[in-house]
C-alpha positions, -999 to 999 in steps of 0.1 A, spaced: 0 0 0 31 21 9 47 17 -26 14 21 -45 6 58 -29 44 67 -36 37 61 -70 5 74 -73 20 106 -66 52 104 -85 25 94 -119 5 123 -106 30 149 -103 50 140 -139 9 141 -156 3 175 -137 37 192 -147 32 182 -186 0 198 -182 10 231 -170 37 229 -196 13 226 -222 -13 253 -207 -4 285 -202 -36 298 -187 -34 264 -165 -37 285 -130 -62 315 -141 -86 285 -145 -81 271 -115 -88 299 -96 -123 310 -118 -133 271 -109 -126 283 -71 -144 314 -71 -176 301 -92 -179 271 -66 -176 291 -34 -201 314 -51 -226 288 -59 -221 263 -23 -224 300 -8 -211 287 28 -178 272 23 -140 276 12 -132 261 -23 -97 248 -25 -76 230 -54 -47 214 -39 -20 197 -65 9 176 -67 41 198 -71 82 195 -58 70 165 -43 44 183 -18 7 185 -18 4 222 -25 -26 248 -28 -26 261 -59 -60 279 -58 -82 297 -32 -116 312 -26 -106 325 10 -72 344 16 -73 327 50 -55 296 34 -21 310 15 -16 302 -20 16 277 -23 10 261 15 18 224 22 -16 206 25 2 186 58 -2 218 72 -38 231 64 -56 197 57 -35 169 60 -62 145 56 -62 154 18 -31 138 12 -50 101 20 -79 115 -5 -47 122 -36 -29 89 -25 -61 64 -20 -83 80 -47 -112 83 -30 -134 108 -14 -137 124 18 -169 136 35 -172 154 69 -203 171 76 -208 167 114 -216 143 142 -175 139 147 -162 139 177 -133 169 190 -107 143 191 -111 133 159 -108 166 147 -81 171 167 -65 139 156 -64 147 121 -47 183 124 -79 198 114 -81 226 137 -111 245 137 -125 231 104 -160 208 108 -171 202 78 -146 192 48 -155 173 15 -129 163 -10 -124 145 -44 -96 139 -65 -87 161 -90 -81 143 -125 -62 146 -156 -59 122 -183 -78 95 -156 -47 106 -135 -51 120 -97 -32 146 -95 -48 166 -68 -78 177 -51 -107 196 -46 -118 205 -13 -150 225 6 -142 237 41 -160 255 70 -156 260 104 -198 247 108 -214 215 108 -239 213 75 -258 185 55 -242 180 17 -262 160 -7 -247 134 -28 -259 155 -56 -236 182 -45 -209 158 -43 -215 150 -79 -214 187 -90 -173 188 -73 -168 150 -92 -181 167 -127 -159 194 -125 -125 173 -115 -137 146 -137 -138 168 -168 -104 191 -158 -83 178 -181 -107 184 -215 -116 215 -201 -81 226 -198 -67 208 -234 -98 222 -252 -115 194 -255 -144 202 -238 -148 244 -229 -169 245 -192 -168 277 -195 -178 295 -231 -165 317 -245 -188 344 -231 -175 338 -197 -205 312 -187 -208 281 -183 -210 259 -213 -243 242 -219 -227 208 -207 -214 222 -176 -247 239 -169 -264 208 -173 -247 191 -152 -251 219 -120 -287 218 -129 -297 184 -128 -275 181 -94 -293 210 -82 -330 197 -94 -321 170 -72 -309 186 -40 -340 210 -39 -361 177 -43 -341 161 -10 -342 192 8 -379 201 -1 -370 235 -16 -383 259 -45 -369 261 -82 -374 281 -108 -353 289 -142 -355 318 -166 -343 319 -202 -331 350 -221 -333 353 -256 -301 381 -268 -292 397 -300 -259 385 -294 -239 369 -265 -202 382 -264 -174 363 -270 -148 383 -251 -150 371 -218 -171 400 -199 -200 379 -187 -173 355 -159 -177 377 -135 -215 372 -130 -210 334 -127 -188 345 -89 -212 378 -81 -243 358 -83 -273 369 -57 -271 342 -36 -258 302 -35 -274 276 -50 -280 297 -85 -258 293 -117 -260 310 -156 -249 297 -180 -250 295 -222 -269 281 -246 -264 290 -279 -252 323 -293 -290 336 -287 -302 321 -256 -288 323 -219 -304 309 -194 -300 307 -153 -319 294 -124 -322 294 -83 -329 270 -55 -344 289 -22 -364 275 7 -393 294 -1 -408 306 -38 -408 339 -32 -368 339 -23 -365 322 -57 -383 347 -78 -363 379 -61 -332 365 -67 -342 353 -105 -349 391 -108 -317 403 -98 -297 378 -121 -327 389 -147 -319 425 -144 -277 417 -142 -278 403 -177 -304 428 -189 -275 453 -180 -247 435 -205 -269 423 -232 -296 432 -253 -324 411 -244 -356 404 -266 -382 381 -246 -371 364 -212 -397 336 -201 -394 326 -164 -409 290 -150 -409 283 -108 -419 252 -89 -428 247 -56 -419 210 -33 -424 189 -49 -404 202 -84 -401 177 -110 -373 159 -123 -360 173 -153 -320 179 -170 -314 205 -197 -331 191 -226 -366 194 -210 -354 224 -194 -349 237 -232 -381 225 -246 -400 240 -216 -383 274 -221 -390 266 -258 -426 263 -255 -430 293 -230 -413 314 -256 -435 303 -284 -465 315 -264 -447 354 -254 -443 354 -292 -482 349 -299 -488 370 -268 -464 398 -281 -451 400 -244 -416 411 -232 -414 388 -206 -432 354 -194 -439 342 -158 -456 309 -151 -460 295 -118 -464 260 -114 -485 255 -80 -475 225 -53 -493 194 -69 -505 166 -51 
């Protein structure tokens, strides 16, 4: 077991420093992926830890607390297992002081991690942190696993994550909406989506900073063609999800030159849908502004039995 971790991080390492070799913009990502997930989990500290001079290093932050460049043995030490066992870790409460205390995790109770992949390779890992106990869905894990899963396309150009706008791509959207479906199902919550139809969306980058200045957690944007965007909110209650789907409404209405916007909300329990019955619904809700000549397009969709 000792000589398989050893090599799991020497194979790690020599993967990781081809990579940043090969990328230029390699650490600018890492840090947009930071900021977007702290954003979006709203509570916690995003981390990216990665395999470098034969250390376990933090190479991006969402909180200045932990220093760029730091050895993980001395922030999170339990990472280390997570990079050289490739596996998860999940800490969310119920664990006892000396435990904590054990582990060198100081004042830290909650921490989830996965491994950070490239080319099926760990070479690193992603990590949430806070200093309170909270409840994470599995779903939520899956959003973390999506994003490491898919690092290395993202980063080669296989596969963008982000568009070119500065949004999520429509995969990557898909994917944090469909987790998100579910985790306001488990949690008995409100959803609603809105779609925007643009002249044009820009291609220059301006829109990433909405994607980390978003109202409130549990809400994303992204792209889905050149003349659609589209975003949507999880809140406890479906009045909290219709304010903040107003703000984001009136963010993008302030960068882009929007034509009709139709908006769809759902009380507990909301149905289970991904992005291609998202589209058709926003489709059909914009076929009907069009015969109504309207602007914009609310329909509410009351708690069924």
């Amino acid at each position: 077991m000792s000589e398989r971790r050893v090599a799991t991080r020497a194979i790690g390492e020599a993967t990781l420093s081809k990579f940043i070799i090969e990328t230029p913009d390699f650490f600018d990502k890492l840090g947009l992926t930071t900021r977007i997930l702290a954003r979006f989990f709203g509570e916690f500290s995003a981390l990216i830890f990665l395999l470098r001079e034969g250390k376990l290093r933090l190479a991006a932050s969402s909180n200045p607390r932990f220093p760029l460049d730091a050895d993980a043995t001395e922030i999170l030490p339990l990472v280390n297992d997570v990079v050289e066992s490739e596996g998860k870790l999940v800490i969310t409460g119920g664990v006892s002081t000396s435990f904590l205390q054990e582990q060198a995790l100081g004042d830290l109770r909650f921490v989830v991690a996965v491994p950070y992949l490239l080319d099926r390779t760990v070479v690193g890992a992603l990590c949430l942190v806070d200093r309170m106990q909270h409840d994470f869905s599995t779903a939520a894990i899956g959003i973390l696993e999506y994003m490491t899963n898919r690092g290395a396309a993202v980063l080669r150009g296989y596969a963008k994550g982000f568009d070119d706008s500065g949004l999520l791509d429509p995969g990557a959207f898909g994917a944090v909406l469909h987790a998100s479906v579910i985790s306001a199902l488990d949690a008995g919550h409100a959803l609603g989506f809105t779609m925007l139809e643009v002249t044009e969306v820009p291609r220059d980058w301006s829109l990433s900073e909405l994607t980390t200045n978003l109202p409130a957690a549990s809400m994303m944007i992204g792209m889905l063609d050149q003349h659609h965007v589209a975003a949507f909110a999880v809140a406890e209650s479906i009045g909290l999800v219709k304010e903040r789907l107003g703000l984001t409404r009136r963010l993008l209405d302030s960068r882009l030159t929007v034509n009709h916007t139709v908006e769809l909300t759902y009380e507990d329990p909301v149905p289970r849908f991904e992005l291609d019955v998202f589209m058709a619904r926003s489709g059909e809700l914009l076929a009907r502004a069009y015969v109504e000549t309207r602007t914009f397009l609310a329909i509410d969709a009351r708690r069924r039995d």
